[in-house]
N, CA, C and O atoms as a Maestro MAE file, in Angstrom:
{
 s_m_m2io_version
 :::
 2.0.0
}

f_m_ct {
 s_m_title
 :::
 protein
 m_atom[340] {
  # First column is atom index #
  i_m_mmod_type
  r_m_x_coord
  r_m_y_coord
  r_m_z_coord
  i_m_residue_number
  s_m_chain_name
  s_m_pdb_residue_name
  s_m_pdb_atom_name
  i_m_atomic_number
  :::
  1 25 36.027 104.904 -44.317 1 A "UNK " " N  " 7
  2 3 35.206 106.005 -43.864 1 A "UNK " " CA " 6
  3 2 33.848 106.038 -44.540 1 A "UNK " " C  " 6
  4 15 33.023 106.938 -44.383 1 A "UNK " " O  " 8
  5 25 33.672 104.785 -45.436 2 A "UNK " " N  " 7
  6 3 31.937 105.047 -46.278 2 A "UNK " " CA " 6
  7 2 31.039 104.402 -44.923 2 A "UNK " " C  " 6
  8 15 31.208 103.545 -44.056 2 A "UNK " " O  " 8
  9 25 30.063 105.316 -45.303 3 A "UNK " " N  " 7
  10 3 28.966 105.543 -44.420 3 A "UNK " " CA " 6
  11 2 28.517 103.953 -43.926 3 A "UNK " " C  " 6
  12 15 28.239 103.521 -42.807 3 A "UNK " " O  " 8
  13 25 28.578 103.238 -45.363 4 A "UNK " " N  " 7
  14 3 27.954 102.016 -45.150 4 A "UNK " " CA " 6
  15 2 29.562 100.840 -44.567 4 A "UNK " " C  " 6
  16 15 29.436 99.619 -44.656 4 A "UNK " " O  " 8
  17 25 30.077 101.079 -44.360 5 A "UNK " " N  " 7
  18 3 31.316 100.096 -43.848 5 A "UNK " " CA " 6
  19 2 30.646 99.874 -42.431 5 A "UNK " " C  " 6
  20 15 29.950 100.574 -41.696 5 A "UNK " " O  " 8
  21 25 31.212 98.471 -42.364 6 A "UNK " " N  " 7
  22 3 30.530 98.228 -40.884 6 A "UNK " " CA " 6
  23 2 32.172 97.985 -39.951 6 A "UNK " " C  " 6
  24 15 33.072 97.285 -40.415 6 A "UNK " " O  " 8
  25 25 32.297 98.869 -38.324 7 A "UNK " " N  " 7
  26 3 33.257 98.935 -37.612 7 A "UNK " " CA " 6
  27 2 32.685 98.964 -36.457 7 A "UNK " " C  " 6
  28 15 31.618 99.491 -36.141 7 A "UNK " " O  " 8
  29 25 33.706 98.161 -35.599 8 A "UNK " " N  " 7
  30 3 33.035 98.146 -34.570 8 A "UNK " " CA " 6
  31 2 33.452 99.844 -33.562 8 A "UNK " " C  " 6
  32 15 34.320 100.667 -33.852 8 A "UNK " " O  " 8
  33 25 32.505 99.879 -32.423 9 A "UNK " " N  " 7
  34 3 33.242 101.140 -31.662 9 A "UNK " " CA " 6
  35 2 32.277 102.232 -32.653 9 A "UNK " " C  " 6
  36 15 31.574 101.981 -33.631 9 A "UNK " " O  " 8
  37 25 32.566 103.517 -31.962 10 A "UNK " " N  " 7
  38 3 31.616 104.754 -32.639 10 A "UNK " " CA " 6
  39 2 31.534 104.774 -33.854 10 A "UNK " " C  " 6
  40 15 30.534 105.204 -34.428 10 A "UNK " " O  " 8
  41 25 32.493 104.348 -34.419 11 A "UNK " " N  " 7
  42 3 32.525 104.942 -36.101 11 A "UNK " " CA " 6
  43 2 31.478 103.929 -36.980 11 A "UNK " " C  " 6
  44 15 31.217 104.271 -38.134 11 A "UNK " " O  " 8
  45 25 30.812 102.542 -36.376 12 A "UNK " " N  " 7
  46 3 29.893 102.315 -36.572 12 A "UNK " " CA " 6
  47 2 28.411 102.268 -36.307 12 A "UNK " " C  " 6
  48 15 27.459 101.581 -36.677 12 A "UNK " " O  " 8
  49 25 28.723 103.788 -35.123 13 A "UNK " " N  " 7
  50 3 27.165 103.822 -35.088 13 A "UNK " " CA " 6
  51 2 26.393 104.343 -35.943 13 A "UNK " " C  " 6
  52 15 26.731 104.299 -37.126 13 A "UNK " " O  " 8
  53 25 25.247 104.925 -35.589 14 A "UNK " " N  " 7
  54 3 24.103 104.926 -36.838 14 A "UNK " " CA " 6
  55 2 24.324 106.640 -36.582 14 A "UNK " " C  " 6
  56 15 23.996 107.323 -37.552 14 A "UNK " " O  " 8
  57 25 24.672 107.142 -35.778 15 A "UNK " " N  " 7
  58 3 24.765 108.678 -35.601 15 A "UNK " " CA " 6
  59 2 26.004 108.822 -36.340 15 A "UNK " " C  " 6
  60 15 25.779 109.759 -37.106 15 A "UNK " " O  " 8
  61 25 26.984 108.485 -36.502 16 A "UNK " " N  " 7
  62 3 28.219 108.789 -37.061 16 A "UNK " " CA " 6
  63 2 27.803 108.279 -38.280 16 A "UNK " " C  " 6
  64 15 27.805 109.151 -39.148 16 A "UNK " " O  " 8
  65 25 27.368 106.944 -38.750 17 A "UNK " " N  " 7
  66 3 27.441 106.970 -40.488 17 A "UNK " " CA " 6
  67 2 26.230 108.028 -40.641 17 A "UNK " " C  " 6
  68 15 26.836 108.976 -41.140 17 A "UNK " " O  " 8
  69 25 25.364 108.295 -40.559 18 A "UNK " " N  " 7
  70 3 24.330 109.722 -40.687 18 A "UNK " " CA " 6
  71 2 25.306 111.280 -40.981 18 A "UNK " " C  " 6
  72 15 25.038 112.191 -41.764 18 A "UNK " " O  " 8
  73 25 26.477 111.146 -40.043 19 A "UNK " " N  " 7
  74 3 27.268 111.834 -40.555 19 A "UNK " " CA " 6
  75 2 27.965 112.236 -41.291 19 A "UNK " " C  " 6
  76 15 27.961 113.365 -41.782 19 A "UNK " " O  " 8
  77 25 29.073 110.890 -41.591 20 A "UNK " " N  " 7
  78 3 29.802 110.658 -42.659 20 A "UNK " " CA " 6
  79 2 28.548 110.628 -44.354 20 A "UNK " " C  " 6
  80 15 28.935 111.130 -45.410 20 A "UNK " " O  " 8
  81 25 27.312 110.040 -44.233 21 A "UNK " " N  " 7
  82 3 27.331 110.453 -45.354 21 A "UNK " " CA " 6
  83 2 26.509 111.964 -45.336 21 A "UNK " " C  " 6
  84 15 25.912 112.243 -46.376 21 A "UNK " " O  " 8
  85 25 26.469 112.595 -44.616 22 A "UNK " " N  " 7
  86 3 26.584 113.957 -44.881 22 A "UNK " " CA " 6
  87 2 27.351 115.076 -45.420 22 A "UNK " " C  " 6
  88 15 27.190 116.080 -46.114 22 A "UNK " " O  " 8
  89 25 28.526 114.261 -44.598 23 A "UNK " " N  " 7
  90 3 30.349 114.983 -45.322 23 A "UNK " " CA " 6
  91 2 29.994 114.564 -46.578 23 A "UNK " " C  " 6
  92 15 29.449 115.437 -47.253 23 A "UNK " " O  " 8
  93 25 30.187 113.116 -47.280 24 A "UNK " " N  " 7
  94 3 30.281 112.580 -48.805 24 A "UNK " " CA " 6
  95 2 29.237 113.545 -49.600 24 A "UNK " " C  " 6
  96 15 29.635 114.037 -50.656 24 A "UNK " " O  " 8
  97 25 28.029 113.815 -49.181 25 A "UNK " " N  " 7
  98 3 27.002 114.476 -49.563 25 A "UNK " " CA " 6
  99 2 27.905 116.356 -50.153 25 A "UNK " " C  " 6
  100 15 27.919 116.835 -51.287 25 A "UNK " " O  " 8
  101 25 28.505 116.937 -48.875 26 A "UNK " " N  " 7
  102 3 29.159 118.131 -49.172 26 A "UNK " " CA " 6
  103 2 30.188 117.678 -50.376 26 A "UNK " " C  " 6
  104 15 30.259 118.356 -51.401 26 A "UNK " " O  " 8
  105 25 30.940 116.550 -50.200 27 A "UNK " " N  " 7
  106 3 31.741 116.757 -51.701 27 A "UNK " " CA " 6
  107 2 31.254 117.198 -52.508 27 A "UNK " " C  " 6
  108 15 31.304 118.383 -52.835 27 A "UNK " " O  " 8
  109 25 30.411 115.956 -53.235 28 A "UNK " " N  " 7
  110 3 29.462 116.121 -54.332 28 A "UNK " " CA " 6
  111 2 28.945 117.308 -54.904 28 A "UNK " " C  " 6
  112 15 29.027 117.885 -55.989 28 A "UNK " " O  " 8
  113 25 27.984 117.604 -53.031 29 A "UNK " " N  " 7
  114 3 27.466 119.515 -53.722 29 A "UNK " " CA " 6
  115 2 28.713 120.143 -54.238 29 A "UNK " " C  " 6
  116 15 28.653 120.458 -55.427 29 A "UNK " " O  " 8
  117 25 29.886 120.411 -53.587 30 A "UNK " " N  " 7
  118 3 30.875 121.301 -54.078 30 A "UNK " " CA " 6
  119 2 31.361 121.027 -55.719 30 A "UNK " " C  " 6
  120 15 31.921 121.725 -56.564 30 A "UNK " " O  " 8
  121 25 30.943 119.922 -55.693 31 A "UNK " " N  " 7
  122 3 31.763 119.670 -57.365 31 A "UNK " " CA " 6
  123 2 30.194 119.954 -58.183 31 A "UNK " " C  " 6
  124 15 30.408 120.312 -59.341 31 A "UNK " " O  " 8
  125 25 28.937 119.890 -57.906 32 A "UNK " " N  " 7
  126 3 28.216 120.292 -58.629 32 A "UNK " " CA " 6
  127 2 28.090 121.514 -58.510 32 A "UNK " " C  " 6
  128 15 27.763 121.863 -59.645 32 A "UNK " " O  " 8
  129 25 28.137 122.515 -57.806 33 A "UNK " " N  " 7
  130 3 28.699 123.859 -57.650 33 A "UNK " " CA " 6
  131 2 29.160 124.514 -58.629 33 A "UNK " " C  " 6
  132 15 28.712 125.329 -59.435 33 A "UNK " " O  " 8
  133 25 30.880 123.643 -58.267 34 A "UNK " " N  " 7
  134 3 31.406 124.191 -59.409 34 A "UNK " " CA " 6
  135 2 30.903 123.525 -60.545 34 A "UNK " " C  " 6
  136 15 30.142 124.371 -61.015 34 A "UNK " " O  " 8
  137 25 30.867 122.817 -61.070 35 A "UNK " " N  " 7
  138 3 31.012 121.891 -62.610 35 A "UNK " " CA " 6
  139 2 29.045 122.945 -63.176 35 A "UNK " " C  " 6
  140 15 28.522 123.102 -64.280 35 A "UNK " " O  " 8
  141 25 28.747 123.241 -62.215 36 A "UNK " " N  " 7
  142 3 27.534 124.105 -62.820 36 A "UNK " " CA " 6
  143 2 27.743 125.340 -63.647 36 A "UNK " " C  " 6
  144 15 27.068 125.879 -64.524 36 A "UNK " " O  " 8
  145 25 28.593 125.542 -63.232 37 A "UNK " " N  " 7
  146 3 29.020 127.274 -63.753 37 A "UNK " " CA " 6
  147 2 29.511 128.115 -63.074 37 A "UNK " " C  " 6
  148 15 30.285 128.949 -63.544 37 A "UNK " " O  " 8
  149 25 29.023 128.062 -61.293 38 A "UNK " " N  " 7
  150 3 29.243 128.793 -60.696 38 A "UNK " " CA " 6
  151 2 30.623 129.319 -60.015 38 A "UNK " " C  " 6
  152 15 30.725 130.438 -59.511 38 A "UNK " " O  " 8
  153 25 31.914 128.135 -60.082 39 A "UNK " " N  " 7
  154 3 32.963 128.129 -59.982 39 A "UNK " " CA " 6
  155 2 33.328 128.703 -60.800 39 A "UNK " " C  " 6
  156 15 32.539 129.062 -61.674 39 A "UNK " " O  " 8
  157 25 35.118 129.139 -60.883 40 A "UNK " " N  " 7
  158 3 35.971 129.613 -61.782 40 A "UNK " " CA " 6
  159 2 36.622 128.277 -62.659 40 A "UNK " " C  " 6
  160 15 37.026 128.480 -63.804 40 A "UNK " " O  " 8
  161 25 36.690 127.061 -62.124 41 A "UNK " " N  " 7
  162 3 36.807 126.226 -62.939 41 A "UNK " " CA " 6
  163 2 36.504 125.488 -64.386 41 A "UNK " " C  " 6
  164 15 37.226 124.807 -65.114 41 A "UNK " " O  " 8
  165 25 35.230 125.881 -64.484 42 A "UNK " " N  " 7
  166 3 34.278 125.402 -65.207 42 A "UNK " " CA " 6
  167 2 33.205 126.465 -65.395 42 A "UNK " " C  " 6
  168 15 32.863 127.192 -64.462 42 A "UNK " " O  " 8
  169 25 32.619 126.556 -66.754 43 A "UNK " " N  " 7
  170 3 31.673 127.156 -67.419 43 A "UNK " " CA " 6
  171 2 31.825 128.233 -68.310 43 A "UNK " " C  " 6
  172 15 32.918 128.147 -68.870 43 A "UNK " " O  " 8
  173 25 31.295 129.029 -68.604 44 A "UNK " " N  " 7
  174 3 31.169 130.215 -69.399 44 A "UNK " " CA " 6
  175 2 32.785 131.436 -68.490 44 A "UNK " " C  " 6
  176 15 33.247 131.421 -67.349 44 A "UNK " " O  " 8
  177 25 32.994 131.954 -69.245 45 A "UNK " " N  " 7
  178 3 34.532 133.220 -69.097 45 A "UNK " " CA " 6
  179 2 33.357 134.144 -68.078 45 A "UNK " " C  " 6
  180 15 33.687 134.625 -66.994 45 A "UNK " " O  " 8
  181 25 32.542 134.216 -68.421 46 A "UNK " " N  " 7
  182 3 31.910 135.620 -68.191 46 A "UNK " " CA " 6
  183 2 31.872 135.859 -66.335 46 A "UNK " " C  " 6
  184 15 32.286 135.039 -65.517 46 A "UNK " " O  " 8
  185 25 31.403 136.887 -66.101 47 A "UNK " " N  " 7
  186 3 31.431 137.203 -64.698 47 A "UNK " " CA " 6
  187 2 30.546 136.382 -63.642 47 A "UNK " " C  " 6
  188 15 29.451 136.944 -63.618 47 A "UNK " " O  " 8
  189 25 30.549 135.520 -62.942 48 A "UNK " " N  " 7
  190 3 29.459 135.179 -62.254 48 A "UNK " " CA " 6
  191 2 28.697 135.471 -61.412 48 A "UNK " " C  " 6
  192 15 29.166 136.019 -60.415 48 A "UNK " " O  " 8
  193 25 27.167 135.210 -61.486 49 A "UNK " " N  " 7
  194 3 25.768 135.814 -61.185 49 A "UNK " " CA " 6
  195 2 24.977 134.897 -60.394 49 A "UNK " " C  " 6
  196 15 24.982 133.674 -60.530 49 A "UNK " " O  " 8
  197 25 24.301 135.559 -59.564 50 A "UNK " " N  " 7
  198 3 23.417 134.439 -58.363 50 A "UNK " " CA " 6
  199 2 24.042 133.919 -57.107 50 A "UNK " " C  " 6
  200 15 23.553 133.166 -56.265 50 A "UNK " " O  " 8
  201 25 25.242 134.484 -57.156 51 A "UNK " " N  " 7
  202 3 25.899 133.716 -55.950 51 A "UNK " " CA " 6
  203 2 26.481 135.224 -54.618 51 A "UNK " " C  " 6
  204 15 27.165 136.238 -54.753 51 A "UNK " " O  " 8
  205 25 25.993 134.801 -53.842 52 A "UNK " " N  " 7
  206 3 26.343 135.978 -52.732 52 A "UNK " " CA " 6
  207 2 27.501 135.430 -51.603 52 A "UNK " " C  " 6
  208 15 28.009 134.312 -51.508 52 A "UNK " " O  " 8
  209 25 27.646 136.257 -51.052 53 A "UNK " " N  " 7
  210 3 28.861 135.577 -49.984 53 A "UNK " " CA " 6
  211 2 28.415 134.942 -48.986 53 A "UNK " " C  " 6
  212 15 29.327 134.477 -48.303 53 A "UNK " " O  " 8
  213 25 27.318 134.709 -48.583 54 A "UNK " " N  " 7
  214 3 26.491 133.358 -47.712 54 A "UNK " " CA " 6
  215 2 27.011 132.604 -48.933 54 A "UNK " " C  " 6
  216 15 27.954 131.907 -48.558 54 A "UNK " " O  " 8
  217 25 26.753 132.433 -50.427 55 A "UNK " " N  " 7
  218 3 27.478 131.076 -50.866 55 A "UNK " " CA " 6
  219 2 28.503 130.958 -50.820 55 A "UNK " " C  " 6
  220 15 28.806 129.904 -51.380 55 A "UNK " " O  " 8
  221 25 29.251 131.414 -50.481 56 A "UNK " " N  " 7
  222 3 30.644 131.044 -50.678 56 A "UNK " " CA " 6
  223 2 31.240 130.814 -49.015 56 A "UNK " " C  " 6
  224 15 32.199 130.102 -48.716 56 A "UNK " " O  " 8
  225 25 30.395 131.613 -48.063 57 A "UNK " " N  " 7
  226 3 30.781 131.365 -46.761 57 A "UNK " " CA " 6
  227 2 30.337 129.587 -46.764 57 A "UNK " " C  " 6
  228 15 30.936 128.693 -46.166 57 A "UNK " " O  " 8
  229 25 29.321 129.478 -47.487 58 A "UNK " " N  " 7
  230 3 28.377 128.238 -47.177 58 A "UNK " " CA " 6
  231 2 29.655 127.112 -47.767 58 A "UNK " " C  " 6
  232 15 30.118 126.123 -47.199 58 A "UNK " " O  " 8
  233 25 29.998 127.710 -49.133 59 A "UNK " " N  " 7
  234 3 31.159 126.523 -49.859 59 A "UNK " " CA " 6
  235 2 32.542 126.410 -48.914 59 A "UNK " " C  " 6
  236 15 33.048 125.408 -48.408 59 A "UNK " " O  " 8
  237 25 32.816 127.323 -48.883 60 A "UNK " " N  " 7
  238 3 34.394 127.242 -47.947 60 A "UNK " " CA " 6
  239 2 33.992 126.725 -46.674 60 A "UNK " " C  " 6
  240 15 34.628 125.794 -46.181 60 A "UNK " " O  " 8
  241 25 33.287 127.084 -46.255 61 A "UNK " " N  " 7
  242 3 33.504 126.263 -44.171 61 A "UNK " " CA " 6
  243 2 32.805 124.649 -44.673 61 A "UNK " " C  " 6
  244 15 32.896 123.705 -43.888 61 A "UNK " " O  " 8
  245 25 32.149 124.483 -45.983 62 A "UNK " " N  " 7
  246 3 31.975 123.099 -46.049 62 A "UNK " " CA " 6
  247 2 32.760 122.135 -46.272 62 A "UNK " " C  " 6
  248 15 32.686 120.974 -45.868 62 A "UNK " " O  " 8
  249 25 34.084 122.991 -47.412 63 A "UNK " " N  " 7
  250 3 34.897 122.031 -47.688 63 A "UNK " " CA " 6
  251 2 35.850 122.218 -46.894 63 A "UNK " " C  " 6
  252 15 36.802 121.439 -46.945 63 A "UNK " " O  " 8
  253 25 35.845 123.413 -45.851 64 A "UNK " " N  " 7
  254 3 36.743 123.132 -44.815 64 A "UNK " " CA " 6
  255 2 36.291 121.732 -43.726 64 A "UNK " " C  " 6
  256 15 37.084 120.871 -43.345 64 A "UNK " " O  " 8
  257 25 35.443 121.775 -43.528 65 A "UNK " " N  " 7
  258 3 34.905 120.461 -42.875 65 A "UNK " " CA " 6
  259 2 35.293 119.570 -43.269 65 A "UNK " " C  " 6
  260 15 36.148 119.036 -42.563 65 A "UNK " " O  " 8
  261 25 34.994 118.987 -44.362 66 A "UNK " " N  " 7
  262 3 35.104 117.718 -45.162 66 A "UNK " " CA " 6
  263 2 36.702 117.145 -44.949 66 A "UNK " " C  " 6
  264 15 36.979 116.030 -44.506 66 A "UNK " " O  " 8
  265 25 38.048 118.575 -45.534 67 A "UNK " " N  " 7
  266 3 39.150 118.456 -45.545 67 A "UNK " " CA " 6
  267 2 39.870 118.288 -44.242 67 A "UNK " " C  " 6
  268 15 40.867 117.575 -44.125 67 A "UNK " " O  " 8
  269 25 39.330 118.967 -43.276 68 A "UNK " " N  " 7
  270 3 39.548 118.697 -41.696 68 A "UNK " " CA " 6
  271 2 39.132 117.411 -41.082 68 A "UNK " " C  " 6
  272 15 39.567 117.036 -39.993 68 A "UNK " " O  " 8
  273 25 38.204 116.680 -41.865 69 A "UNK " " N  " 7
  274 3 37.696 115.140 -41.377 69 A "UNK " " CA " 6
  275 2 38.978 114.218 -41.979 69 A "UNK " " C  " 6
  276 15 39.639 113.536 -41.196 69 A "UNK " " O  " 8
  277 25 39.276 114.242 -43.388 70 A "UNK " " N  " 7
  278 3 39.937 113.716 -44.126 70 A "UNK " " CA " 6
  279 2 41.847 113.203 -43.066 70 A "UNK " " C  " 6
  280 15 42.403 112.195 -42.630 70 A "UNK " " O  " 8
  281 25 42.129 114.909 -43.175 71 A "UNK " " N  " 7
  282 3 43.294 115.292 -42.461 71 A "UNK " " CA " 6
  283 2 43.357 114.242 -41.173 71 A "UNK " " C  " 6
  284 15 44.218 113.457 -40.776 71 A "UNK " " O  " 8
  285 25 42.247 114.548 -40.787 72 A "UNK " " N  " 7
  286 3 42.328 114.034 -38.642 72 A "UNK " " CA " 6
  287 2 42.310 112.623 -39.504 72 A "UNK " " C  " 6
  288 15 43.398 112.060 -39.623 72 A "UNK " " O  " 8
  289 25 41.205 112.042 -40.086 73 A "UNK " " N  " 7
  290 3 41.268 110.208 -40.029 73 A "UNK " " CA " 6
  291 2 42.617 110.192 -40.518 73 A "UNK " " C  " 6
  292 15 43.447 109.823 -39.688 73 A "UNK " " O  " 8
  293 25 43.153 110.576 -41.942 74 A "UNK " " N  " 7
  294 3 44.346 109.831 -42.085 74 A "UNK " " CA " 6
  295 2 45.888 110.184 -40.834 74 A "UNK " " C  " 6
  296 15 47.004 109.704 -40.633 74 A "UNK " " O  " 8
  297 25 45.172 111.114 -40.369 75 A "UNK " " N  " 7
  298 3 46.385 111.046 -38.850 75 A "UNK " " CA " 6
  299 2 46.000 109.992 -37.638 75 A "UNK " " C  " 6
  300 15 46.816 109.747 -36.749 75 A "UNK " " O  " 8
  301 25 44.919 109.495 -37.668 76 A "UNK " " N  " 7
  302 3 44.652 108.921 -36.904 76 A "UNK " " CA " 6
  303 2 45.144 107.382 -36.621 76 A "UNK " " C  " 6
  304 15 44.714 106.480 -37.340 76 A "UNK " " O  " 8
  305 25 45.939 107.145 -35.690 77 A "UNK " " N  " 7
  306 3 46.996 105.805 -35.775 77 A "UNK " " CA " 6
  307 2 45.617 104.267 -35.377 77 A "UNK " " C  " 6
  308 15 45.649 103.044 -35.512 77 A "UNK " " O  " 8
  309 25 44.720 105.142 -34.931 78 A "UNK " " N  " 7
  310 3 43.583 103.618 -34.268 78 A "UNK " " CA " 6
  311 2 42.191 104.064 -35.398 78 A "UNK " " C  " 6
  312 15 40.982 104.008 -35.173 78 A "UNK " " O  " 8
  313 25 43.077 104.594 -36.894 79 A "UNK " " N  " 7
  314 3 41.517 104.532 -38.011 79 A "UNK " " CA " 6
  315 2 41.607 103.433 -38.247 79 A "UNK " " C  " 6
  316 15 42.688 102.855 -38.131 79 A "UNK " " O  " 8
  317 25 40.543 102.842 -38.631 80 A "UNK " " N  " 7
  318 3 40.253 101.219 -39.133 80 A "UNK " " CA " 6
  319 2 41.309 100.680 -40.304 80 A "UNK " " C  " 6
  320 15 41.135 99.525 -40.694 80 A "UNK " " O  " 8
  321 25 42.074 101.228 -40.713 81 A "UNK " " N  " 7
  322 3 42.707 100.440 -41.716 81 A "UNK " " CA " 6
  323 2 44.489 100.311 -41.204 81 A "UNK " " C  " 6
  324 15 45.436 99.828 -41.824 81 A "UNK " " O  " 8
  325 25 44.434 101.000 -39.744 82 A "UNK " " N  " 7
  326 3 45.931 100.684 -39.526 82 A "UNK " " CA " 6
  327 2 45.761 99.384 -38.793 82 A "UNK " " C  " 6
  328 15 44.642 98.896 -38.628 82 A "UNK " " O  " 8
  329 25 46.863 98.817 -38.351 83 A "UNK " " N  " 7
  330 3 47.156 97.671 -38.091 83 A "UNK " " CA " 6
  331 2 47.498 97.830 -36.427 83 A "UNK " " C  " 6
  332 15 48.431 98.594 -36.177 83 A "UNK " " O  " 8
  333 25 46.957 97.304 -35.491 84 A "UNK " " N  " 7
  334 3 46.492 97.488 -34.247 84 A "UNK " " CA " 6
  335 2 47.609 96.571 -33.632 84 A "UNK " " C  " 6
  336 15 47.524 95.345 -33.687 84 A "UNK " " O  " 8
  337 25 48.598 97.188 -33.078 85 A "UNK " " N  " 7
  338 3 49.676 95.592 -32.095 85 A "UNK " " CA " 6
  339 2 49.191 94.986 -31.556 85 A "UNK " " C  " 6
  340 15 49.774 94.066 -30.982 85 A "UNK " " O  " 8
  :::
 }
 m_bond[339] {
  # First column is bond index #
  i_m_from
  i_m_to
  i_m_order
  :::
  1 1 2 1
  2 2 3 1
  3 3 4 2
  4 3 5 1
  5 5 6 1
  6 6 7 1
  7 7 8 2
  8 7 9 1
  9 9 10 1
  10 10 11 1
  11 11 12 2
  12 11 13 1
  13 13 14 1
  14 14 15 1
  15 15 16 2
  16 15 17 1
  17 17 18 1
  18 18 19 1
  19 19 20 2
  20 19 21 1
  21 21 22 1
  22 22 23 1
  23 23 24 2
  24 23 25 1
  25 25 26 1
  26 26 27 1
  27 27 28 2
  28 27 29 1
  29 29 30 1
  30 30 31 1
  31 31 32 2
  32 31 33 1
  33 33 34 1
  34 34 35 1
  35 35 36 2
  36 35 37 1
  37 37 38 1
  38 38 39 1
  39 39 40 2
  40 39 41 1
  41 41 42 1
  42 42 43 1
  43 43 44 2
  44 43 45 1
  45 45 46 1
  46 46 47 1
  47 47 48 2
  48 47 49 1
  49 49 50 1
  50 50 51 1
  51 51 52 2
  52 51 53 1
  53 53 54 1
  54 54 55 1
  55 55 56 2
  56 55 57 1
  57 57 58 1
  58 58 59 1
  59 59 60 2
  60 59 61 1
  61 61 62 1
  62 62 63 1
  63 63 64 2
  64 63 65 1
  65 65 66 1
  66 66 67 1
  67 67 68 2
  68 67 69 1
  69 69 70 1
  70 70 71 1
  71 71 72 2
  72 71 73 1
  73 73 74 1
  74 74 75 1
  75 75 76 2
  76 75 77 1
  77 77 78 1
  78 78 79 1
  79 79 80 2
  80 79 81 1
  81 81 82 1
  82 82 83 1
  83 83 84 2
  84 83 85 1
  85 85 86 1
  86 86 87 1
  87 87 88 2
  88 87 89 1
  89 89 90 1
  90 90 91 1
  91 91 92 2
  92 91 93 1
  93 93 94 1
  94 94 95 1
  95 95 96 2
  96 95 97 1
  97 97 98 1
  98 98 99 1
  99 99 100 2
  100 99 101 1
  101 101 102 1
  102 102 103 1
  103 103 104 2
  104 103 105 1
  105 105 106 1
  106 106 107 1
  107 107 108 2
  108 107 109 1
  109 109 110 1
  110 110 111 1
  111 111 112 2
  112 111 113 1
  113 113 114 1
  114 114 115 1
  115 115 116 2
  116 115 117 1
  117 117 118 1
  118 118 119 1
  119 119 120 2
  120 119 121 1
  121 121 122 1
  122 122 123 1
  123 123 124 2
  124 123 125 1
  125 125 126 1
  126 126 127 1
  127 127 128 2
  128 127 129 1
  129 129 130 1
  130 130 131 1
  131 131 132 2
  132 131 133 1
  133 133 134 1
  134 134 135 1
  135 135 136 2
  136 135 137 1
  137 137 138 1
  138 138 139 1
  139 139 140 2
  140 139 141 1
  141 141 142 1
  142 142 143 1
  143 143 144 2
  144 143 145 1
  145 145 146 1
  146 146 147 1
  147 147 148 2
  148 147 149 1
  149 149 150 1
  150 150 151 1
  151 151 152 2
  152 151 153 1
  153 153 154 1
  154 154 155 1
  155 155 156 2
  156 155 157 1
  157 157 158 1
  158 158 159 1
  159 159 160 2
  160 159 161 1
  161 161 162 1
  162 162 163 1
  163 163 164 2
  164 163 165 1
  165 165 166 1
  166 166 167 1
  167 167 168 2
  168 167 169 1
  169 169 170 1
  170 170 171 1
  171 171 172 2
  172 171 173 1
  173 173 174 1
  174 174 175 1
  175 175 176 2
  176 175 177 1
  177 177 178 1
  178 178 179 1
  179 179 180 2
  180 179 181 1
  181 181 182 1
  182 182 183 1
  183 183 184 2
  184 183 185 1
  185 185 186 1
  186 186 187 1
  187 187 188 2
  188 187 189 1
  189 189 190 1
  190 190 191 1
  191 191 192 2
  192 191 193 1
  193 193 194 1
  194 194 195 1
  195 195 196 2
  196 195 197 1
  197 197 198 1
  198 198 199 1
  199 199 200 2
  200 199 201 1
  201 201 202 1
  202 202 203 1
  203 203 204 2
  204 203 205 1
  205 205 206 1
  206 206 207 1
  207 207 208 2
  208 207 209 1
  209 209 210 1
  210 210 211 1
  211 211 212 2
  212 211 213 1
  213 213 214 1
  214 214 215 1
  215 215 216 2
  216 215 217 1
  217 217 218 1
  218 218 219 1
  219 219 220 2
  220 219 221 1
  221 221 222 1
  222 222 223 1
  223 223 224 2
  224 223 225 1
  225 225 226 1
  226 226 227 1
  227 227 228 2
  228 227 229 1
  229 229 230 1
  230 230 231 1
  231 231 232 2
  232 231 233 1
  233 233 234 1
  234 234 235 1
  235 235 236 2
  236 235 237 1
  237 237 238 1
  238 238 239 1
  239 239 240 2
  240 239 241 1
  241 241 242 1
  242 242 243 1
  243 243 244 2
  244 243 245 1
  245 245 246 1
  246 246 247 1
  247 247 248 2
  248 247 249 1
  249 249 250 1
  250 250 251 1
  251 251 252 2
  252 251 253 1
  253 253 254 1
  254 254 255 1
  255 255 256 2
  256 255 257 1
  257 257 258 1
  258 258 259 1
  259 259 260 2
  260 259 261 1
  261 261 262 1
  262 262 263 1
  263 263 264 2
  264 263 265 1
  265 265 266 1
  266 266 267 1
  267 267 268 2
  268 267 269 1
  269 269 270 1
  270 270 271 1
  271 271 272 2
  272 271 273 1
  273 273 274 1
  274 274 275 1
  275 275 276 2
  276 275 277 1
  277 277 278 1
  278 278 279 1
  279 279 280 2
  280 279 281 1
  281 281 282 1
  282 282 283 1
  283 283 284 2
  284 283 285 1
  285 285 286 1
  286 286 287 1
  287 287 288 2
  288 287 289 1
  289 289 290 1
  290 290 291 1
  291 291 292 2
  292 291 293 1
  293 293 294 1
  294 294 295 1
  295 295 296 2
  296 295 297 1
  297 297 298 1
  298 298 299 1
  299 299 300 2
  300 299 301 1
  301 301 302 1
  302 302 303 1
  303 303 304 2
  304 303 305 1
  305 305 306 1
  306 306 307 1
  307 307 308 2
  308 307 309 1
  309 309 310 1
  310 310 311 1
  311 311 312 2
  312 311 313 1
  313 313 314 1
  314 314 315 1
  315 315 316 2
  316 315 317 1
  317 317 318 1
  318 318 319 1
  319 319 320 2
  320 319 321 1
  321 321 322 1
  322 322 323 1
  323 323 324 2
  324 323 325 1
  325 325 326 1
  326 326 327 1
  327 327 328 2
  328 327 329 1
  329 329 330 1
  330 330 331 1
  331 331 332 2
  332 331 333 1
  333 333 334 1
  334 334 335 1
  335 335 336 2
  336 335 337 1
  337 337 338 1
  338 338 339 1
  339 339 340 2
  :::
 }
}
C-alpha cells in the first residue's frame, strides 16, 4: 500500500498514490498530535489547552479513515500481496 510501490490496475495510478500518501501523511500527524502534548498519552498530567472539538472532530474522522482503508485492503482477496489462481 506505499505510495511509491509500483502495481499494475488503479492502485498504481498517480491519483491513488497522491492518495495513499495522504492517508500515511494522517498517521504521522496523529502521532505528532499526540506525542506533542496534546493527547492523553503523552506529555505533561495537567489539563489540556488549545485544542477545540473541530480538533478532535478533525483527529477522529482522520484516523477513522486511515483505519477503514487498512480494514477494507487487508479484506481485500485481489490486494496485491494475495496470490491470484
Amino acid at each position: 500500500m506505499h505510495p511509491s510501490s509500483v502495481t499494475p490496475g488503479p492502485d498504481g495510478s498517480d491519483a491513488v498514490k497522491k492518495i495513499l500518501g495522504a492517508v500515511t501523511t494522517i498517521a504521522a500527524g496523529l502521532g505528532e498530535l499526540r506525542n506533542r502534548g496534546y493527547g492523553t498519552g503523552h506529555g505533561p498530567a495537567a489539563a489540556r489547552t488549545g485544542l477545540h472539538p473541530r480538533h478532535a472532530h478533525l483527529a477522529v474522522n482522520a484516523a477513522v479513515t486511515w483505519c477503514q482503508l487498512l480494514l477494507d485492503t487487508l479484506a481485500d482477496p485481489q490486494a496485491p500481496w494475495h496470490k491470484n489462481p
